[in-house]
N, C-alpha and C positions, 0 to 999 in steps of 0.2 A: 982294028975297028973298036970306037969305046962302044961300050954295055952301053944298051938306053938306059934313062931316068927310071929309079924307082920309081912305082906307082902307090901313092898313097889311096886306099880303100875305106873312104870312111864307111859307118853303119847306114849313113842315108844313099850313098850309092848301090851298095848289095839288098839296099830294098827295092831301089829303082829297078835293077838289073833283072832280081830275081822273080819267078812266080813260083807256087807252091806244086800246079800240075806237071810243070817244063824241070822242076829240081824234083818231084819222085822218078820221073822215067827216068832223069843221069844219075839217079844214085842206085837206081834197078840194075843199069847196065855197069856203072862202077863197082858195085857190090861180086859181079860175078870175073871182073877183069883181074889186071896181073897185078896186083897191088901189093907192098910190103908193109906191113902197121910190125912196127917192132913194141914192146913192151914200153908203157910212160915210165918214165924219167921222174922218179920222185926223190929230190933233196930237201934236207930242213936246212934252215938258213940261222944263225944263231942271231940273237939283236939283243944288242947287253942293255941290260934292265928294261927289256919289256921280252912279252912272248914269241918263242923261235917263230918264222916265218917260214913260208914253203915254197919251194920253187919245183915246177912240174914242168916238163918238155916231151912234147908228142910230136917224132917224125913218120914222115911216109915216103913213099917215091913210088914210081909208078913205073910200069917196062915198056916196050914198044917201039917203035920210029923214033929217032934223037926228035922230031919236030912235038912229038907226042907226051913225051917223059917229062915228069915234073916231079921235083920235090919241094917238100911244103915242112915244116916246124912249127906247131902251134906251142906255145909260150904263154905261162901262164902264174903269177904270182900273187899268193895267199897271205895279206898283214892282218892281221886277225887286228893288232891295237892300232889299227888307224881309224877303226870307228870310233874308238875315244874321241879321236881328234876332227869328226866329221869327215872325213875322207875315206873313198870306197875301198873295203877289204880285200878285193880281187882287182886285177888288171890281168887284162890278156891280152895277145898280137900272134897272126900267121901270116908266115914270112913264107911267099910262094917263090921259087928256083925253077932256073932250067935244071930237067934232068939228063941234059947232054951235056951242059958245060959248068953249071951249079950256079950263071950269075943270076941275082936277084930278081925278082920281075916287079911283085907289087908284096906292099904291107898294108895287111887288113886288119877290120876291125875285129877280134875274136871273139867278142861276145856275141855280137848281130850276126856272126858266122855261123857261131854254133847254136842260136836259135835258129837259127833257120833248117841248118842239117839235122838235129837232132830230130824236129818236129815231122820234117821232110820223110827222115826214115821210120819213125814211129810210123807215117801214114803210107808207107809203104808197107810194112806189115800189115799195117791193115787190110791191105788187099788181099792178104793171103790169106786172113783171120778172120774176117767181120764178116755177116751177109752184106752181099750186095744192094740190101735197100736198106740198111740200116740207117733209121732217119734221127736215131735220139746219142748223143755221146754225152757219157758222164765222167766232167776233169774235177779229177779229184788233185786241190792245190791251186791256189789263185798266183804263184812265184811269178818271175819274166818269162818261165818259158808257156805257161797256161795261153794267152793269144794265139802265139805260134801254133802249140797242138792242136787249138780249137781249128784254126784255120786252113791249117794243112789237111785235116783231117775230112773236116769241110771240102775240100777239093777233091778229094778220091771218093766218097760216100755222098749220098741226098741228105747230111744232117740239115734240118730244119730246125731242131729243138737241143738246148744244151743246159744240164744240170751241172752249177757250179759246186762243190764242196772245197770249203776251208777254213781253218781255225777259228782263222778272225775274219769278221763280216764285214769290217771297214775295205779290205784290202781285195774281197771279194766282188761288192758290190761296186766297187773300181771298177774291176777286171770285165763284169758283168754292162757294165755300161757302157766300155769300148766295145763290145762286141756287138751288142744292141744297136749301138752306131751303125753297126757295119753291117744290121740285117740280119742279124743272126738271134733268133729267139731265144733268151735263159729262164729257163723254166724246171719243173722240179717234177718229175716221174719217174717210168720203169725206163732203166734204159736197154736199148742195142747192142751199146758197146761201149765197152769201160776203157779209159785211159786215164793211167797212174803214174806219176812221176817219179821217181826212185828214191825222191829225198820224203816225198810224200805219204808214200806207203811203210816205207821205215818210219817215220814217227806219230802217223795219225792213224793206222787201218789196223797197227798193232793190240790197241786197246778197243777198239771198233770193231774188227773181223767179225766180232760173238755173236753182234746184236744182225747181219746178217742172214736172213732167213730165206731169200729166194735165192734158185739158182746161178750164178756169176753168169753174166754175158760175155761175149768177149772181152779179152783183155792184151791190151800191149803195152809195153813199157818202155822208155827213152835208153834203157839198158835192157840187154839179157839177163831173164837171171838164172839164179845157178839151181833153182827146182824147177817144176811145172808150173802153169799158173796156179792148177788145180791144187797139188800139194803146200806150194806158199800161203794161198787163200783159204785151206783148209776152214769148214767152217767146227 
């Protein structure tokens, strides 16, 4: 019997597909299943006369029923001098497999992938973190993934009110205006609960932390990290 058609996954399909309430409950119940995440796959790629390139590979596979088992390949590569040349420094694709016979199923889009899981699981912590009426969230970092977190976030919590923080005010009051679109108040107060982006708090809260003076709200982050929040944020 041939294998079907790979399935091409652009980013505008897995937006149709997906909703932010229906993706924390599957990654609630995914998170406690049989799952394999082996360690990423980190190679430098040499590129003569400009700077080495990266290549990163994240597999997983899953156990249970053959109808049930999948393995998946997220793929991902790093050209740092393609911005030179106007052309984007990352590209990514997840290659989903059967986990009973390894053929192909669909290739997707990995960026629109992994906003969406990232933000997904961030506001799944939330539920175990945040009070339950928390109505104010402060995203600290206006990047691709800041929508996503506002929104997911949005869907597990009553936020009504969102404090944007980030560097530059061009790229924020962007970010601040799609979400305005979409009903969602940005505005500038005490917040409920704080969400920080990893690449965020590494370079903007390191020189900032000081000038904090009130208690930290909660806090979750698109990574673990390897202190408390408490002791990271030390003030």
């Amino acid at each position: 019997m041939a294998a079907p058609p790979l399935r091409v996954i652009t980013a505008a399909d897995i937006a149709a597909a997906l909703t932010y309430p229906a993706l924390v409950e599957a990654l609630k119940h995914a998170f406690r299943g049989d799952i394999t995440v082996p360690l990423r796959h980190h190679h430098t790629v040499p590129q003569p006369g400009r700077g080495s390139a990266t290549l990163l590979v994240m597999p997983a596979w899953s156990a249970g029923e053959p109808a049930e088992r999948f393995l998946g390949c997220k793929i991902v590569t790093v050209f740092p001098d393609n911005a030179a040349a106007g052309q984007p420094s990352l590209h990514g694709s997840y290659l989903l497999m059967s986990g009973a016979t390894g053929a192909p199923l669909a290739l997707m889009d990995a960026a629109a992938l992994t906003g969406w899981r990232t933000a997904a699981a961030s506001a799944l912590a939330s539920t175990y973190l945040s009070r339950e009426d928390a109505a104010h969230l402060v995203m600290i970092g206006a990047g691709a993934l800041a929508p996503h977190l506002v929104r997911a976030h949005a869907a597990v919590r009553p936020i009504r009110r969102v404090t944007l923080w980030n560097r530059t005010r061009g790229r924020a009051i962007s970010v601040a205006f799609g979400l305005t679109v979409a009903g969602i108040d940005v505005a500038v107060a005490v917040a409920d609960a704080l969400m920080a982006g990893r690449n965020a708090v590494k370079k903007y809260l390191g020189q900032s932390r000081r000038a904090v003076t009130r208690p930290l709200p909660t806090l979750t982050s698109t990574r673990a990290p390897t202190e408390s929040p408490r002791s990271t944020f030390e003030m």
